[in-house]
C-alpha positions in Angstrom: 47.9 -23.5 38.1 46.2 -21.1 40.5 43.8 -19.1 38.8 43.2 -21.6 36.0 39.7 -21.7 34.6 38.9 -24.2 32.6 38.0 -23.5 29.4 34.6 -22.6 29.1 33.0 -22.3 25.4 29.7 -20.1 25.5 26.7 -22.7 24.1 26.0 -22.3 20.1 23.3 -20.0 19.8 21.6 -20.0 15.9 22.9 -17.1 14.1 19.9 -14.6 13.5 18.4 -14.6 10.2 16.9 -11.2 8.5 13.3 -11.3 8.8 10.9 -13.1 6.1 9.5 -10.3 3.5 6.2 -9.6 4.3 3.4 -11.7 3.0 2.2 -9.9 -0.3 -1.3 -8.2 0.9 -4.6 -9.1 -0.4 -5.1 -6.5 -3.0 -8.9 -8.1 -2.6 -11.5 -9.0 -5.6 -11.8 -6.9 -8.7 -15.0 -4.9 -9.2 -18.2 -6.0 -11.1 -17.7 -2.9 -13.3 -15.4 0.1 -14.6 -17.8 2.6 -12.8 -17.5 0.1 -9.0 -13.7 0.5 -9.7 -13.8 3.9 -10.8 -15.4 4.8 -7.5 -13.5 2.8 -5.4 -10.1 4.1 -6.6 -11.6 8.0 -6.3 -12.3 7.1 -2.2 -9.1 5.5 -1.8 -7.3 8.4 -3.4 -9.4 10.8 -1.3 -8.1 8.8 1.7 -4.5 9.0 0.5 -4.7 12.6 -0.2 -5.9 13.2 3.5 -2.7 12.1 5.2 -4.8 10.7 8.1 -3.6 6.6 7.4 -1.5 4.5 9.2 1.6 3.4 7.6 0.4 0.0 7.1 -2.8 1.2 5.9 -1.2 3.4 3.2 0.7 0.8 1.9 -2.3 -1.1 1.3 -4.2 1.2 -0.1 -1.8 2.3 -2.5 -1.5 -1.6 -3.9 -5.4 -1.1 -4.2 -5.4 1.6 -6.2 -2.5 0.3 -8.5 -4.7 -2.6 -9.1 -7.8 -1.0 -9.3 -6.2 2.1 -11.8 -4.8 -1.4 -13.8 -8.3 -2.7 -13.8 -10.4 0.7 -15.4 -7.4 1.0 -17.8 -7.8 -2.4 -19.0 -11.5 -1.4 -18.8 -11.6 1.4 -21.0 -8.6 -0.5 -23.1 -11.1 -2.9 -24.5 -14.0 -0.3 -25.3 -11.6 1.5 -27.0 -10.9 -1.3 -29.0 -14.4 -2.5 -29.5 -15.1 1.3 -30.9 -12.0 0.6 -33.6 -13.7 -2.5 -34.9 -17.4 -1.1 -34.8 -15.7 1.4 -36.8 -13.9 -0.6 -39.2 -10.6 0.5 -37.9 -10.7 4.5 -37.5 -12.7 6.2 -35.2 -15.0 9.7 -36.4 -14.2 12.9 -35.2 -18.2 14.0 -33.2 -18.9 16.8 -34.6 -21.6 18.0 -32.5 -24.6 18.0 -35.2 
């Protein structure tokens, strides 16, 4: 047949998967106290307030401060508790005298 090409498949290329989640970031050590945790979480949300961060940065930062604002909750949490049993269950108004 004039004009006959052969048949001709196109090689198997693998199909493209989606891309792998990102790696979870490291949200870093906690701090040695409430007050180191309380201070880093007031720079961070300075930094955020700014606007001035990258993206990625942002994104990171904002996984710090969830687990730094979990951390001085947790903090304050087990004072609060420690107060209630000091207090045999009820804590006293302060009345200022």
């Amino acid at each position: 047949m004039p004009g006959f090409i052969p048949d001709r498949r196109m090689p198997k290329v693998p199909p493209i998967s989606p891309p792998a989640p990102p790696a979870s970031p490291d949200t870093g050590a906690l701090p040695a106290s409430y007050e180191a945790g309380l201070q880093e979480l007031e720079q961070l949300v300075t930094e955020l307030e700014s606007g001035q961060l990258p993206l990625d940065q942002l994104l990171g930062s904002y996984q710090r401060g969830a687990v730094l604002l979990a951390f001085c909750r947790d903090k304050l949490q087990a004072v609060e508790d420690q107060i209630k049993v000091l207090d045999a269950g009820g804590l006293k108004v302060w009345t200022g005298e």
